[in-house]
C-alpha positions in Angstrom: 67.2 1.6 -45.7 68.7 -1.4 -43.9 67.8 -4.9 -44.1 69.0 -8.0 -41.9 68.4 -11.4 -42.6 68.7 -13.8 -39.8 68.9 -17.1 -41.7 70.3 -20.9 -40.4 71.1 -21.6 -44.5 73.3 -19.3 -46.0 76.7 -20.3 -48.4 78.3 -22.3 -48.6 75.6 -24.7 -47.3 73.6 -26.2 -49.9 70.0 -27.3 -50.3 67.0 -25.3 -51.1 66.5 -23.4 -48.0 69.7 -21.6 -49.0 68.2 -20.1 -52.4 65.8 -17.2 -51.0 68.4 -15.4 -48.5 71.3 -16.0 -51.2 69.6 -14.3 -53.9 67.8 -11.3 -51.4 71.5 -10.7 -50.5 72.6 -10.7 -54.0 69.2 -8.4 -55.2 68.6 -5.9 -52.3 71.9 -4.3 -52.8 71.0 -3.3 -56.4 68.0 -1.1 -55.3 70.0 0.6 -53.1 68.9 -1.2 -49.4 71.9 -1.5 -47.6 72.0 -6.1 -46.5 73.3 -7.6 -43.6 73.1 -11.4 -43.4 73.4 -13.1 -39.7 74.4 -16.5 -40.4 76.0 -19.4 -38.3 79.7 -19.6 -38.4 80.1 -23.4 -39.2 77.2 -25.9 -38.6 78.8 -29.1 -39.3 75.6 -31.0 -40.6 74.7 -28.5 -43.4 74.8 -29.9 -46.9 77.7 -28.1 -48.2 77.8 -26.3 -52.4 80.9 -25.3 -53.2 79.4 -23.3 -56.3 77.2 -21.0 -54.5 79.0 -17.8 -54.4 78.8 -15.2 -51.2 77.3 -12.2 -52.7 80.3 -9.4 -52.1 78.0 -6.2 -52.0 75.8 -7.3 -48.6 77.8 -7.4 -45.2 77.7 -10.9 -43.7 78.2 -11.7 -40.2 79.0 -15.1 -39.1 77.8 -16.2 -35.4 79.2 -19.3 -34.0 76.4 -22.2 -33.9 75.2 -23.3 -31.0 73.0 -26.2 -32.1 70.8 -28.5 -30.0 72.6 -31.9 -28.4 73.0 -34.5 -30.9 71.0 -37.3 -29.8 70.1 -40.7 -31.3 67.0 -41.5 -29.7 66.8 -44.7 -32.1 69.9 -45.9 -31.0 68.7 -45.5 -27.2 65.3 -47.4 -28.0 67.4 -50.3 -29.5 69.3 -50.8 -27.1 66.8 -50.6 -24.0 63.7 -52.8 -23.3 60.3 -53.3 -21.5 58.8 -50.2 -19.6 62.7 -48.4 -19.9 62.0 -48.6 -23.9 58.2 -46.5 -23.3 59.4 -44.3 -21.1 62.2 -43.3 -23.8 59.6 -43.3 -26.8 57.4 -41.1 -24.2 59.9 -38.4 -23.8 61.3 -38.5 -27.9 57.4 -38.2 -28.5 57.5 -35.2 -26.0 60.9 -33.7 -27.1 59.1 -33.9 -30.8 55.8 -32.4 -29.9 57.1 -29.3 -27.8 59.8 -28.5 -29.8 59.2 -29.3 -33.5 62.1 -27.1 -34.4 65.5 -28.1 -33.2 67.5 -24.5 -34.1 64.9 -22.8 -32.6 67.5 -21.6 -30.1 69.8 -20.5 -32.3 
């Protein structure tokens, strides 16, 4: 049998999110499941933990990350006024509401 794990946190980012696919692709190999882990090459804004160790048994494939565009929508509000300042709260508020998740293209 073969498992792949698509998965935004893998090592060496840190955090919490990071703990179920590390320790699937440390345990799924010891029952005999063949593991493949898709993870991003690099995302720059990932906590990073330099203890978390790669498990050597599963196969892991690094993609390159092609996140969404930074953007500082409270930096734009600050610096804009009067109806220019509603109609960028209006389409933040949008952006938010319609896409919740900001690797969903990833």
């Amino acid at each position: 049998m073969k498992v792949l794990i698509v998965t935004l946190y893998f090592p060496p980012a840190g955090g919490g999110g990071v703990q179920r696919p590390l320790k699937l692709a440390q345990y799924l190999p010891a029952l005999g499941i063949e593991t493949h882990v898709l993870a991003p090459d690099d995302p720059k804004w990932v906590h990073r933990d330099p203890d978390l160790r790669v498990p050597t048994q599963a196969w892991i494939h690094r993609v390159r990350y092609v996140g969404p565009r930074a953007r500082k929508p409270t930096e734009e509000l600050a610096a804009s006024e009067g109806l220019g300042r509603m109609l960028l709260q209006a389409q933040v508020t949008a952006r938010r509401l319609l896409l919740p998740d900001a690797s969903v293209t990833w």
